[in-house]
N, C-alpha and C positions, 0 to 999 in steps of 0.2 A: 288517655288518662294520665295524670299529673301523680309521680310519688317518687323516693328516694330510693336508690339503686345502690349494692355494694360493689365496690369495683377495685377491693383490693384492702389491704391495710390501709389505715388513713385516710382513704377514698372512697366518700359517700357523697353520691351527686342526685342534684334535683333532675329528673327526666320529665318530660313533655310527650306526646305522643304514644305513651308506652300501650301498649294489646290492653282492652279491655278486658276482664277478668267474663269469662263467660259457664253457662253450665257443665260440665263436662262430663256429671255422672248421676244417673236417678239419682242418688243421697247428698247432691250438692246443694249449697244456698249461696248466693249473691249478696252482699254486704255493702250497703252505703257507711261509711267507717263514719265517729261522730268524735272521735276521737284516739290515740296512739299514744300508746306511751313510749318513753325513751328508757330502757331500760339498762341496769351494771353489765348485764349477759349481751346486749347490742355492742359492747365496747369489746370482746375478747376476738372474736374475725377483725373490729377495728384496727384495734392495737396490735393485731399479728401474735396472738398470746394460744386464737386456737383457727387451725385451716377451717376454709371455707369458700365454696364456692362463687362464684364472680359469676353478676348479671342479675341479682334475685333482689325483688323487690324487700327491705328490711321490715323489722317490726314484728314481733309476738304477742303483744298484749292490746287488742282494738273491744271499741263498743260501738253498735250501729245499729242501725233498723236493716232487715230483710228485705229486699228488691225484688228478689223471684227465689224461685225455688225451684229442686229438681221432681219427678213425678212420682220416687218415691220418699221425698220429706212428707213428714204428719204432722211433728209437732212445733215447726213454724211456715207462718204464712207474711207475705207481702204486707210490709208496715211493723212487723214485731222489734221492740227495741231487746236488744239479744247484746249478752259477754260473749266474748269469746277466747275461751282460755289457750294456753300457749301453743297447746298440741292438739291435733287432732286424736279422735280415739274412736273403736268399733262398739263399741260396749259387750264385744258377743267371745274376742280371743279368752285364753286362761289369765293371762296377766290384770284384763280388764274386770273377768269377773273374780278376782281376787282383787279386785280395786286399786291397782296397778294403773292405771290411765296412764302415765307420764311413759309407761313400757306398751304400749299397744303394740302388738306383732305388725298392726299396718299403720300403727302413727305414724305422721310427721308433725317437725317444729314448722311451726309461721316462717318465715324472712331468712331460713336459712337452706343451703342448698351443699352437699357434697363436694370436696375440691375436684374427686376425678370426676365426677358429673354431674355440672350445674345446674344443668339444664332440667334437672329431675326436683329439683329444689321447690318449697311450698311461698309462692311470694307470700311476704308479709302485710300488715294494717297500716302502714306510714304509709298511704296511699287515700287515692280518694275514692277507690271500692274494693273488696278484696274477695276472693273466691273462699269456701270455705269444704272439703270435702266433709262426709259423715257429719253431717250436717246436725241430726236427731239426738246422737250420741256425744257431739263435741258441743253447740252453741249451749247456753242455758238463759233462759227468760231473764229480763235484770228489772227486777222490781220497779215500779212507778216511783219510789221516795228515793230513788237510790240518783243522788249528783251525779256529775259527770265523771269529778275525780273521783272517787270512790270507786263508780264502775270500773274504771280503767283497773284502780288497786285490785281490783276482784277478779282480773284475770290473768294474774302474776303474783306480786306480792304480799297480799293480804293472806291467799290460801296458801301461800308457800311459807308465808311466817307462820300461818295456823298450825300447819302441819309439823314445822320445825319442831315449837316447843313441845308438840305435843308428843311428838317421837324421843324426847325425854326423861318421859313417863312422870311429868308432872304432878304430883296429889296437891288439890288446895290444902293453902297453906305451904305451899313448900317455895324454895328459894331459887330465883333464875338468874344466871349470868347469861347477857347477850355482846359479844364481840363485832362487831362491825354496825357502825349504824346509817348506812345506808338506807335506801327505802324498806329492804327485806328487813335491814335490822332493827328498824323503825318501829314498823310491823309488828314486828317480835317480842317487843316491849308491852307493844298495847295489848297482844295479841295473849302475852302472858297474862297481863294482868285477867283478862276474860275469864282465860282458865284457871284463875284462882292462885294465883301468888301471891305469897303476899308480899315476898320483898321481892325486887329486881334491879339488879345491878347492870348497867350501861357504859361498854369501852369504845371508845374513837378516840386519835388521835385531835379532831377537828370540835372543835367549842361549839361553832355554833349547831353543831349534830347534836353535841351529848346538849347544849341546852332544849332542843328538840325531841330528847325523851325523857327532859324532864317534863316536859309539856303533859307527856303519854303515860304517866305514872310511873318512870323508875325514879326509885327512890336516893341512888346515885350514880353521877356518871361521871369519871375517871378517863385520862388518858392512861394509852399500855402502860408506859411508864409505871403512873402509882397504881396502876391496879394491878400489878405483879405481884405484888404482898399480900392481896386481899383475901380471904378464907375462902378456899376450896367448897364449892357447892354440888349439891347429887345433877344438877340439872345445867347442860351450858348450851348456848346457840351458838355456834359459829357464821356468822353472814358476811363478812369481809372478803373471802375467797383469796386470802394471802396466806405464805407458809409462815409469816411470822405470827398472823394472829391465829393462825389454824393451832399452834404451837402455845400460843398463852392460852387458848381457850381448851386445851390436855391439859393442859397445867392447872387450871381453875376448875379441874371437875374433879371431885372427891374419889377417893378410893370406892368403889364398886357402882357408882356414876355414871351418866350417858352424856359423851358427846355428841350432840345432834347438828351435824356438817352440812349445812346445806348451801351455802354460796357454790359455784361452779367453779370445779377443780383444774386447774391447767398443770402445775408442776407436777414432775414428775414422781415425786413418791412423798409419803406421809412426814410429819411433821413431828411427828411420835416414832422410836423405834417399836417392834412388837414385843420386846421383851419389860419396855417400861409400859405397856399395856396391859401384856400379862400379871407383870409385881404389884400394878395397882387395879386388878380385877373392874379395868375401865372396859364401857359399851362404848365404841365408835358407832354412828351412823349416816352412813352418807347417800347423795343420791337426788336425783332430780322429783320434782313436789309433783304430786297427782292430783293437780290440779280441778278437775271434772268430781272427782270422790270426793274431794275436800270443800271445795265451793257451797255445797249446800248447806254444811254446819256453820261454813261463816256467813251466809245470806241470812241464817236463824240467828243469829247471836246478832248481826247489825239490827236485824228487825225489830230484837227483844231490846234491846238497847242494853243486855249485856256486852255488846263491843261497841264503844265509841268511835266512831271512823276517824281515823288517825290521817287522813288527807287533809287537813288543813294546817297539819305539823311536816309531814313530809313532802306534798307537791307544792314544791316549790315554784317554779313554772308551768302553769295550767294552760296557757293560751296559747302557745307559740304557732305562728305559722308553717304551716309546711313547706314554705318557701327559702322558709330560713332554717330548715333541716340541719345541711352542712355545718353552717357555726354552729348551731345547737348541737351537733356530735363533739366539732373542738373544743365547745366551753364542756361538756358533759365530760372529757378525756384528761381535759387540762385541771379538774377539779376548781374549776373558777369556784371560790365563795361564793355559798351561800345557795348552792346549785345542788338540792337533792333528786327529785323528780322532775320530768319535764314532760307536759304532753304536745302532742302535737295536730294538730286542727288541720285540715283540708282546706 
């Protein structure tokens, strides 16, 4: 089998040859990947920002059709086109049935492995088939209307924007700031607008981002810079995953206010002290998206065509080959213009 291997910081190489992905537990399914995204969270084992184990096929976010299946899968069969979100989940621990998925007592992430042991590591969808444990409980059906780039968004960044804002505690009508616009923060834009904002404020440094959420309904988008000044709102996303924008986006949320922190945290401690948390009776919330819990309220809102799929604003590269993996990680790292999403094809 043909897919991308991590093999260190800055070291992501094409392999040939590698073990075919086979069954290994009644609750397993076998995946023809149909597509891969490249996502901000693939860059941090890159860049050396967070450890990680060496050997393991990359990639968390794949859509594909079913190959086989193990003898106690039910609800897919041979030929289903199937998401499949970033983590595995049991649907049966306390975590999961308190809708926790991203915490399952037996998850694993896709394409990432342990530095003390790799080899324990769940390969990734940057591949051309990918194993998928808890098969019943992690894949989810992907609609017949649903494109290709979209699907991918649906099992990463769509539900994790969804869940962003909504963690919030958004009421329509009320006002969103979104910091970082990346894919998530992309998302986030659209994703507010769904839930009923009516205004939504858009920061990046980078133009042609913010003019990609004006695309998505924010009503304006600002580099840090001028939007330091901007009025404090009850509701902020943080999607950047920087301590400088973790830090404007404290700063832009109103006294008794939710910071909703979801980019993936590396530095070591907050961006806020506690005491300027406490004087301004702010909600921090941070934390990885549950993904599988969340999926099905944005599969209803894509359906209803209350959310406009925001992939024709944010995936930027939809086709790339798999063979050109590697540059596709240096241009993704080096922020080449004009380079938000990328997926990756078999």
């Amino acid at each position: 089998m043909r897919g991308l291997v991590f093999d260190g910081p800055g070291e992501v190489r094409l392999a040939d040859g590698l073990p075919e992905p086979r069954i290994e537990a009644p609750g397993d399914a076998l995946i023809a990947v149909e597509a891969a995204g490249l996502c901000g969270s693939d860059l941090h084992p890159y860049l050396g920002s967070e450890p990680a184990g060496v050997g393991v096929v990359t990639g968390h976010e794949a859509v594909g059709h079913v190959l086989a299946v193990g003898a106690e899968v039910v609800d897919h069969r041979p030929g289903d086109r199937v998401l499949v979100p970033f983590s595995t989940s049991c649907g049966r621990c306390t975590n999961c049935r308190r809708g926790i998925t991203a915490r399952c007592a037996d998850g694993q992430l896709f394409g990432w492995g342990p530095p003390a042991a790799p080899a324990t590591g769940l390969d990734g969808g940057q591949a051309e088939r990918l194993r998928v444990p808890l098969a019943d409980t992690t894949l989810v059906a992907a609609p017949d209307h649903l494109d290709v780039a979209t699907a991918v968004l649906c099992t990463d960044n769509l539900p994790t924007a969804w869940e962003a804002v909504a963690r919030t505690g958004l009421v329509p009508g009320g006002a969103v700031i979104v910091v970082g616009l990346g894919a998530v923060g992309l998302c986030a834009v659209a994703t507010a607008r769904a839930q009923g904002a009516d205004r939504v404020l858009a920061i990046d440094p980078v133009a042609d981002r913010r003019a990609r959420a004006r695309t998505l309904g924010a009503d304006a988008a600002l580099p840090p810079e001028l939007a330091a000044d901007a009025e404090p709102v009850d509701c902020v996303v943080e999607a950047a995953g920087t301590t400088s924008a973790q830090g404007l986006a404290v700063r832009l949320t109103a006294p008794g206010g939710r910071c909703s922190v979801i980019a993936v945290q590396t530095a070591a401690a907050f961006a806020c002290s506690p005491v300027e948390a406490y004087d301004r009776n702010l909600t921090l919330v941070f934390g990885r998206a549950s993904v599988r819990t969340t999926l099905p309220r944005v599969l209803a809102a894509l359906a209803a065509g209350q959310l406009p799929s925001p992939a024709p604003s944010c995936v930027t590269h939809p086709d790339v080959p798999l063979i050109e993996g590697p540059e596709a990680y240096r241009r993704f790292a080096a922020r080449h213009a004009g380079v938000v999403k990328m997926l990756l094809r078999p």
